[in-house]
C-alpha positions in Angstrom: -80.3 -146.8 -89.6 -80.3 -150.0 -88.2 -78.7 -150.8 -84.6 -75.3 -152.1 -85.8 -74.7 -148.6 -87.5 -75.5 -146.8 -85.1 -73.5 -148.8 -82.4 -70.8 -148.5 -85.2 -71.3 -144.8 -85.3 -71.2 -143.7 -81.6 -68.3 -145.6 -81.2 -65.7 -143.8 -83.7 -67.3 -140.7 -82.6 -66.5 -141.4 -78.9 -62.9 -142.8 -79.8 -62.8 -140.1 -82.4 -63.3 -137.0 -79.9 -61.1 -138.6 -77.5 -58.8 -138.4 -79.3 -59.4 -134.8 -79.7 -59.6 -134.2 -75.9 -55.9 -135.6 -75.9 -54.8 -133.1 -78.5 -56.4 -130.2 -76.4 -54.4 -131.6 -72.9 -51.0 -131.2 -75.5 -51.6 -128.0 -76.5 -52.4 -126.9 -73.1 -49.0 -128.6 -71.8 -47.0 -126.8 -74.6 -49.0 -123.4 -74.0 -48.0 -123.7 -70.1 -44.4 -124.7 -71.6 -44.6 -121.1 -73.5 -45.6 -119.0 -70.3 -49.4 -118.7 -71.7 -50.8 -119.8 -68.3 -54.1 -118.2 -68.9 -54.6 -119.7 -72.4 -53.4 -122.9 -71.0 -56.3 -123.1 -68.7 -58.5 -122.1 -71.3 -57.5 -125.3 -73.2 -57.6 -127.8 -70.4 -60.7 -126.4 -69.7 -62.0 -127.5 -73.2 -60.4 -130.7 -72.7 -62.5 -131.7 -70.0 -65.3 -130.4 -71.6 -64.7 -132.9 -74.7 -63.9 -135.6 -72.1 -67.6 -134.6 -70.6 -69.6 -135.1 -73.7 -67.0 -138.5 -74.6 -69.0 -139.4 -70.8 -72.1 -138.7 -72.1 -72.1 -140.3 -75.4 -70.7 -143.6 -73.5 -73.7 -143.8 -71.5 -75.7 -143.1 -74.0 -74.3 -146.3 -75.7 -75.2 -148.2 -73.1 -78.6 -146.9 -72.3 -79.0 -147.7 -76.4 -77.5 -151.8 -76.0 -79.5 -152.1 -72.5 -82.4 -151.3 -75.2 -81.9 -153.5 -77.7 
């Protein structure tokens, strides 16, 4: 794969799962809304795990230009 595609790639997937972290921060608002506080946590918890590996895969984009 050349380095285009691949800078290509790693970018929708970072946007992509950030997306995803967002949807995980609703679901825990609406499951705090509903009195689930425990599951709540449990999904803002995998929120900032999503957001964590979004992190990682941005520095790994930059390690990869820094490269080029």
């Amino acid at each position: 794969m050349d380095d285009n595609k691949i800078i290509i790639l790693m970018d929708h997937t970072i946007h992509h799962n950030e997306h995803h972290a967002e949807d995980f921060d609703d679901i825990a608002s609406k499951l705090k809304e509903a009195g689930a506080d425990e599951a709540a946590s449990l999904a803002e918890e995998a929120a900032k795990d999503v957001q964590a590996a979004v992190d990682k895969l941005k520095k790994a984009e930059e390690l990869y230009k820094q490269s080029l």
